[in-house]
MILOVEX-321143 format. One record per atom (N, C-alpha, C): residue in one letter; x, y, z. Coordinates in steps of 0.05 Angstrom, whole numbers, padded with zeros to 5 digits, always signed. Example, Ala and Ser with C-alpha at 12.3 -4.5 7.8 and 13.67 -1.06 7.14 Angstrom:
2
A+00264-00114+00156A+00246-00090+00156A+00264-00066+00156S+00257-00045+00142S+00273-00021+00143S+00258+00001+00157
! end
This chain:
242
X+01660+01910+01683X+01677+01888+01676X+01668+01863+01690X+01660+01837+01665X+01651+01817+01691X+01667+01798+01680X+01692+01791+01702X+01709+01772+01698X+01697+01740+01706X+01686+01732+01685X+01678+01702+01688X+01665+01699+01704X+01641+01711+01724X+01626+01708+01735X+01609+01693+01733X+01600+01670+01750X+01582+01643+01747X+01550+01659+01758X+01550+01675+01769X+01516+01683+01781X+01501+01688+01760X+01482+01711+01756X+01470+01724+01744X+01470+01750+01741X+01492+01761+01736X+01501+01785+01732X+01488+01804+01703X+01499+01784+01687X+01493+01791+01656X+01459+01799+01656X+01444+01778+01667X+01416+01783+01666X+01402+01797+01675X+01422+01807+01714X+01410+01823+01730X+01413+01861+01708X+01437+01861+01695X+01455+01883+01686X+01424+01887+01655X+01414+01866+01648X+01397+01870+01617X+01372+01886+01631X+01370+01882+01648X+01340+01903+01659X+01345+01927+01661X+01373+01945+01652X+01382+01959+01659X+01387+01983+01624X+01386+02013+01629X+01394+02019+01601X+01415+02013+01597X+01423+02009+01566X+01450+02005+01562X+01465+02027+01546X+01439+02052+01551X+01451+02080+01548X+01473+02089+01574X+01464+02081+01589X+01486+02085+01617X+01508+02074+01621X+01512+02049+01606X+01543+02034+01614X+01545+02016+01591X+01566+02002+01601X+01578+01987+01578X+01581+01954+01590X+01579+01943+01581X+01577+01905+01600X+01606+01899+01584X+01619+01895+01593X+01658+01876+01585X+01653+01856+01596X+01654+01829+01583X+01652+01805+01594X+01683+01792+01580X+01690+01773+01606X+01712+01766+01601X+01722+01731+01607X+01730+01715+01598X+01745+01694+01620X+01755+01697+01641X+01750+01689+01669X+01770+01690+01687X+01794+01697+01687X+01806+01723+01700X+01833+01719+01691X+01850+01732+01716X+01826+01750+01729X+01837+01753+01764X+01832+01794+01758X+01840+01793+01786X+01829+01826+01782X+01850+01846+01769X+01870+01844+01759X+01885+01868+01750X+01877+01859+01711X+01881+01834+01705X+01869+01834+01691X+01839+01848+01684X+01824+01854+01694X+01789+01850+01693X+01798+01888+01696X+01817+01899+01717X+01814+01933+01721X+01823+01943+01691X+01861+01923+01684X+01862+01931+01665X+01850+01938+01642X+01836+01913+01629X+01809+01923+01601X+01790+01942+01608X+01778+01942+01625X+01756+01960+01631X+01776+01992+01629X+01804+01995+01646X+01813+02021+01635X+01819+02030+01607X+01829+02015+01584X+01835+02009+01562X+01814+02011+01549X+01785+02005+01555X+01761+02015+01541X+01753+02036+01552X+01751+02049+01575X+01744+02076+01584X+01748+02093+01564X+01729+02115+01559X+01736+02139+01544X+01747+02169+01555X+01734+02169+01588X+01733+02193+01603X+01771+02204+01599X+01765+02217+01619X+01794+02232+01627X+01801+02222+01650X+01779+02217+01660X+01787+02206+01690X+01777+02171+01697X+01789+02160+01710X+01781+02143+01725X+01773+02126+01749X+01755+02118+01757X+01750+02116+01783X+01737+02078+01787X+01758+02071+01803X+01751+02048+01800X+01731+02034+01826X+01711+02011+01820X+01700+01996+01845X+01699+01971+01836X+01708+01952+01866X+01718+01930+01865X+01679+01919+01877X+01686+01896+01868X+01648+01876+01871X+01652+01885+01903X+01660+01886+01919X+01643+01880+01943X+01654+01901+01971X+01654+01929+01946X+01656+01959+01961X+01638+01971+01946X+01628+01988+01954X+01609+02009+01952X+01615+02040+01950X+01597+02057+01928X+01611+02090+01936X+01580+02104+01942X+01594+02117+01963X+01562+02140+01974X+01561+02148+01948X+01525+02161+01944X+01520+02178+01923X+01532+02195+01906X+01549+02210+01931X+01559+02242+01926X+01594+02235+01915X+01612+02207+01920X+01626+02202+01922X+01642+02218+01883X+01634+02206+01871X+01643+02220+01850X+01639+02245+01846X+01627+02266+01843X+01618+02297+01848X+01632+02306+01861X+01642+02292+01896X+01658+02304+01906X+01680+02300+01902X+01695+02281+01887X+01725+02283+01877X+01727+02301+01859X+01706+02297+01838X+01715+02317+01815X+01709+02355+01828X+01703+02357+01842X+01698+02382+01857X+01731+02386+01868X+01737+02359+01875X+01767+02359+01893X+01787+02370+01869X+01788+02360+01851X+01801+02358+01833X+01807+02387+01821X+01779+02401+01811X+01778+02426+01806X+01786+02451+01824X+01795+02436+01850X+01803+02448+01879X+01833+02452+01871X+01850+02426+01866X+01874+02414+01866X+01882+02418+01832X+01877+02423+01817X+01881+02414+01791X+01911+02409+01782X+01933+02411+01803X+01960+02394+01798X+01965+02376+01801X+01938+02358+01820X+01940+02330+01824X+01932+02312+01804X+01934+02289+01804X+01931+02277+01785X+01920+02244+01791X+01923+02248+01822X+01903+02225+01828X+01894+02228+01863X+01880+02217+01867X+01867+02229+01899X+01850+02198+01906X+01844+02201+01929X+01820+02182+01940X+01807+02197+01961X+01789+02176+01968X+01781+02192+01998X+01778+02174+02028X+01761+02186+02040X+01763+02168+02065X+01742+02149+02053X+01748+02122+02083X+01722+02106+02078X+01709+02103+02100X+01690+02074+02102X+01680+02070+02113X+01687+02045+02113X+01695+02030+02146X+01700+01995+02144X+01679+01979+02154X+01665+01965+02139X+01646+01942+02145X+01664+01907+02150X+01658+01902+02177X+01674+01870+02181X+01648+01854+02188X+01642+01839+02175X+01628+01818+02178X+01598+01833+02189X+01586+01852+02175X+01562+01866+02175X+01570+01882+02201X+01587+01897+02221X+01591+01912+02241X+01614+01935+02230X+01608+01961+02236X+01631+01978+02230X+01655+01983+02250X+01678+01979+02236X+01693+01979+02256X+01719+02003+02240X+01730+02010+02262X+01753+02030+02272X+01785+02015+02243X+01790+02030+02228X+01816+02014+02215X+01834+02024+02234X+01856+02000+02232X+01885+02011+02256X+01900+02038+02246X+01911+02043+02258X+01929+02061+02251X+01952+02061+02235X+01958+02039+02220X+01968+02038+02201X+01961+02040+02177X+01928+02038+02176X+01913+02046+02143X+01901+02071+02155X+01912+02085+02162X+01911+02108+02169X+01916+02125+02130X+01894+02144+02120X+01901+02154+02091X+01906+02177+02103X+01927+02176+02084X+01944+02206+02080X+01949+02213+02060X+01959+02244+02051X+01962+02261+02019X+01980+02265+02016X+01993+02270+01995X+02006+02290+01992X+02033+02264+01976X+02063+02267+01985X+02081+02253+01977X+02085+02231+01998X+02072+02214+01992X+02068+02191+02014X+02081+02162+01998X+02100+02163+01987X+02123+02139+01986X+02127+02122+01999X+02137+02133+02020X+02147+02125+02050X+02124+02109+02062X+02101+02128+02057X+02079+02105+02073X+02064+02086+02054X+02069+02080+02025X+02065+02058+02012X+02077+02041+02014X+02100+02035+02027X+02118+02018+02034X+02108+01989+02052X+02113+01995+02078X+02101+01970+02095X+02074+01958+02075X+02053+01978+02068X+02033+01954+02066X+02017+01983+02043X+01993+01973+02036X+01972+01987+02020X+01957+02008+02034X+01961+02045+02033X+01950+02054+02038X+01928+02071+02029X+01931+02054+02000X+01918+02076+01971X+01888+02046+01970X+01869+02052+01969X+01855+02039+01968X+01839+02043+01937X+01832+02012+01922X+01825+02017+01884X+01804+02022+01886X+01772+02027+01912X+01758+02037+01904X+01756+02067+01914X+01774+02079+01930X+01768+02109+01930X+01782+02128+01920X+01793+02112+01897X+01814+02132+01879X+01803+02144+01858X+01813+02156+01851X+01797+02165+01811X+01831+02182+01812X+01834+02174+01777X+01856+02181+01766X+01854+02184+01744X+01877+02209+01733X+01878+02216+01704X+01878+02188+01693X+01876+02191+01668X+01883+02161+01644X+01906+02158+01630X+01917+02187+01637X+01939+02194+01619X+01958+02184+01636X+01958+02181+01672X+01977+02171+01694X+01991+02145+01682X+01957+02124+01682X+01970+02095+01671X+01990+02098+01645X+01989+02115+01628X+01995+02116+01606X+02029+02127+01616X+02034+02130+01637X+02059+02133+01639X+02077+02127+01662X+02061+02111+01684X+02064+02088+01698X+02060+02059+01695X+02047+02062+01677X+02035+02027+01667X+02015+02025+01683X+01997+01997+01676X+01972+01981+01685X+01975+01975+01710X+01958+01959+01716X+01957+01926+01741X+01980+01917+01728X+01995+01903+01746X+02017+01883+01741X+01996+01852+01738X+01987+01845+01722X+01978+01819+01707X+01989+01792+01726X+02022+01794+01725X+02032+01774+01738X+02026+01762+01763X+02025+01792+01783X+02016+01789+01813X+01987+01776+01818X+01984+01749+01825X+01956+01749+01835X+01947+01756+01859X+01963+01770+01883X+01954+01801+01898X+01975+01824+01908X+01972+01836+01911X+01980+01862+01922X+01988+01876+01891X+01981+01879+01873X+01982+01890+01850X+01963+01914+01851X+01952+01918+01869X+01950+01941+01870X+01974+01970+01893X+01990+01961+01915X+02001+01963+01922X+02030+01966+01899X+02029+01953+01882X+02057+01958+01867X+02053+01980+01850X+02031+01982+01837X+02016+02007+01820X+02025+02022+01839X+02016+02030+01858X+02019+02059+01883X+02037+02061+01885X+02063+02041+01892X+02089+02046+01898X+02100+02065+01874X+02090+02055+01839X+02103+02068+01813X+02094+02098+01816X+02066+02098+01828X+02064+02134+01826X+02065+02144+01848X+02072+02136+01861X+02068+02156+01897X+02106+02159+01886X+02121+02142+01879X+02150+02150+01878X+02157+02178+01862X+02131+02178+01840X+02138+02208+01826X+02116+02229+01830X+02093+02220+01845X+02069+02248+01838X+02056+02244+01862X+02054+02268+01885X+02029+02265+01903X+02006+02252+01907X+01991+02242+01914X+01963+02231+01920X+01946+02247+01926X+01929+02261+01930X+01912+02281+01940X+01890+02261+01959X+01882+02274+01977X+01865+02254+02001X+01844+02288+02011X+01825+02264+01999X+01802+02281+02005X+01786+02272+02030X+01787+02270+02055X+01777+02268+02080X+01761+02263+02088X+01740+02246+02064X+01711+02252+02077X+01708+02218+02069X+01690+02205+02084X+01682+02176+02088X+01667+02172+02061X+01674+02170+02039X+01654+02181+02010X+01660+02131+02002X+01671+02125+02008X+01670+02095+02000X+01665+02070+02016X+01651+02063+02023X+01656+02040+02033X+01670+01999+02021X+01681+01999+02052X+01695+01974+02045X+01681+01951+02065X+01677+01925+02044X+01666+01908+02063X+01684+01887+02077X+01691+01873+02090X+01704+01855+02099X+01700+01835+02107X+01710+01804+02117X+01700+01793+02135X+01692+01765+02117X+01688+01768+02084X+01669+01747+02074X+01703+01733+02056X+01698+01708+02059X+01721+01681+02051X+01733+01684+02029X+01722+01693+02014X+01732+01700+01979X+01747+01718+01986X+01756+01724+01996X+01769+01762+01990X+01809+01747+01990X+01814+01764+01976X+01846+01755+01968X+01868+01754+01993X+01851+01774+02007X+01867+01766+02046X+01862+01745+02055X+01843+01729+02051X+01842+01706+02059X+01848+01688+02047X+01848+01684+02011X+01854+01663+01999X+01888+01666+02000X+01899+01686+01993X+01925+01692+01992X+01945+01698+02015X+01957+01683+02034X+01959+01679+02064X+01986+01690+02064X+02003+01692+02037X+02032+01706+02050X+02039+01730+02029X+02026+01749+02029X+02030+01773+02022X+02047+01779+02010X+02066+01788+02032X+02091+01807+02029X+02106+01792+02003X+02104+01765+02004X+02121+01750+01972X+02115+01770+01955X+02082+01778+01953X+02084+01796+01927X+02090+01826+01933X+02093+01838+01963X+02103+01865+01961X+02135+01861+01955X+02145+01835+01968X+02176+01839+01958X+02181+01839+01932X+02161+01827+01912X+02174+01820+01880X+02167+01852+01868X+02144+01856+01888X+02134+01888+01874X+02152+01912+01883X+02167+01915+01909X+02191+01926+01910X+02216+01914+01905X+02232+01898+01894X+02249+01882+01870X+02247+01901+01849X+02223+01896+01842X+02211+01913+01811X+02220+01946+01817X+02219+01950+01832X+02211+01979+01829X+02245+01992+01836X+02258+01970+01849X+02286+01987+01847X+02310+01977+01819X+02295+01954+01816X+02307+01941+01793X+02301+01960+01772X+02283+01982+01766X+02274+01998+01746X+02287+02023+01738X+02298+02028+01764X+02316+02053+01759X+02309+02077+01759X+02282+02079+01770X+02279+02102+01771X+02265+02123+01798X+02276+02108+01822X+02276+02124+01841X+02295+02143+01846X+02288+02160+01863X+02310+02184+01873X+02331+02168+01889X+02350+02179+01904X+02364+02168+01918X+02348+02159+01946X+02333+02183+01953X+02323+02183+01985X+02305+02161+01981X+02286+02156+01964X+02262+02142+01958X+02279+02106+01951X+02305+02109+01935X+02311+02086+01938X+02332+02074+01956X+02333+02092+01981X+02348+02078+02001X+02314+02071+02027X+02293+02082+02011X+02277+02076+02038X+02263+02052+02027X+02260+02045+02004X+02258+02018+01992X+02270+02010+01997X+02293+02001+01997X+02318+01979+02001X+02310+01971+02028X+02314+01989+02050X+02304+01979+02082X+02276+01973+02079X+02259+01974+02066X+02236+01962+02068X+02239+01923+02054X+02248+01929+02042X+02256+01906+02023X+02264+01879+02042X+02291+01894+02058X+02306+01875+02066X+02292+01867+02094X+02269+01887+02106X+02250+01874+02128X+02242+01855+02125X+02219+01863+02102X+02210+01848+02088X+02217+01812+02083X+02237+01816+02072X+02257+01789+02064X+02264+01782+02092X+02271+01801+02106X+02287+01776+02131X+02255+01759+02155X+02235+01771+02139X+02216+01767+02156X+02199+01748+02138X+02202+01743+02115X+02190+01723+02107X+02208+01696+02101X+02236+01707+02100X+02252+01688+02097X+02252+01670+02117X+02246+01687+02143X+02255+01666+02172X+02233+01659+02173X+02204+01666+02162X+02191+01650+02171X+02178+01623+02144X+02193+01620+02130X+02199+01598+02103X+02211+01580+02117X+02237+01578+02137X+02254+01565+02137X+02241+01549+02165X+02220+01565+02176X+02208+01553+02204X+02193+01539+02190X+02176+01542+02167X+02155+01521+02159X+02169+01497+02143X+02191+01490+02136X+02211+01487+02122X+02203+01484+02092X+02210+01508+02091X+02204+01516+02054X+02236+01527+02057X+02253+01508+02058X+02283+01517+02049X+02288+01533+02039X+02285+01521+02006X+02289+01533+01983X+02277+01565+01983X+02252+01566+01983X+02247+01595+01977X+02247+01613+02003X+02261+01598+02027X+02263+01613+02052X+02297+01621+02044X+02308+01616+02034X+02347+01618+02023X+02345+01628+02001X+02325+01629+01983X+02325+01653+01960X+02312+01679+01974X+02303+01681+01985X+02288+01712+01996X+02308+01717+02013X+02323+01704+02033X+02349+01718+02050X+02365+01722+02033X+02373+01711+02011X+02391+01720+01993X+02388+01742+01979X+02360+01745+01964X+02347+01777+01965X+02366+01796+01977X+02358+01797+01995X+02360+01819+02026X+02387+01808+02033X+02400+01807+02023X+02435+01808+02024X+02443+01819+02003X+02436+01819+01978X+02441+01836+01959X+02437+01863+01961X+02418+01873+01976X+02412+01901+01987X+02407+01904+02009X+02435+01894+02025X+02437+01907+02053X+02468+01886+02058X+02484+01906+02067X+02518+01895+02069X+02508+01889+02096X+02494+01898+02115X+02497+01892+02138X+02470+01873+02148X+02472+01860+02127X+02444+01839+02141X+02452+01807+02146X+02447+01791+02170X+02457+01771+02185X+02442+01755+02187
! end
């Protein structure tokens, strides 16, 4: 998928067979857009996605689908990686710490499902939905929240992806206040109706963190307005919030 790319992609990609892949060229339109089409043309059963500026070891696909044929009740998995910051490898905190299994709870605070070491049925999207289009980031985080709420993750343990970090383009850097889009992306997800009870009382307290922590800090930069709509949020789902 090459979303409006100004380099030389197209030309570097013609030296190449075009028995092996397929070139999607598109207008700019941001990355959930650019994952979406490229899934929507896929033919496989499975899918496995990589973002421009992560990498997969050799073995990285072979050994999911090996995982898979291990697990065959799962229905989506990743694996470990590898973190590159500004050309040095470094240690991730212990909060992107990956884990398996029914991990809800730990999609919550922040992203622990990462879009290049996943591969997933096709038939999943087909009954979770796409990229959320709207979000220009954490749209991948809202995806995870829709299926970690109903189907395990499988975590395959082995450093099979790497992630680079550190370079100015990257959406952590252009996009400086986050959580706006984990709160609209948990909004969404209780507004939908279809969590359990346990799963949507641990959303709600995530929600209203969330909100009281971006709210107070709207009202310190004085962004009034959308610092008094996000506490208002997080009063609608929490009687005891001050």
């Amino acid at each position: 998928m090459d979303d409006g790319s100004t380099d030389e992609t197209e030309a570097v990609l013609a030296s190449f067979s075009k028995e092996k892949f397929r070139l999607i060229r598109q207008d700019h339109t941001g990355v959930s857009a650019a994952r979406n089409r490229g899934i929507e043309a896929a033919r496989g059963e499975w899918i496995a996605l990589l973002d421009s500026d992560d990498e997969w070891l050799p073995i990285k696909l072979s050994r999911q689908r090996q995982f898979f044929r291990e697990h065959p009740e799962l229905r989506i998995g990743q694996t470990g990686e590898i973190w590159i910051r500004n050309g040095k490898r470094v240690n991730p905190m212990k909060k992107h710490r990956k884990r398996g299994g029914w991990i809800f709870e730990h999609c919550l605070p922040l992203c622990v499902v990462s879009p290049s070491a996943v591969m997933i049925r096709r038939d999943l999207f087909e009954e979770v939905g796409l990229f959320d289009e709207t979000l220009p980031a954490c749209e991948d985080y809202d995806l995870w929240l829709r299926i970690a709420a109903h189907y395990p993750i499988g975590l395959l343990d082995e450093p099979l992806t790497i992630k680079y970090g550190g370079h100015p383009d990257q959406l952590s850097f252009t996009e400086k206040y986050l959580d706006r889009y984990r709160i609209r992306a948990l909004e969404k997800i209780l507004e939908s109706g279809t969590l359990s009870p346990e799963n949507r009382r641990l959303a709600e307290e995530e929600l209203v963190k969330k909100c009281r922590i971006y709210g107070e800090g709207c009202l310190k930069r004085k962004k009034i307005e959308e610092g008094e709509q996000v506490l208002a949020l997080a009063r609608r789902y929490s009687n005891d919030y001050t």
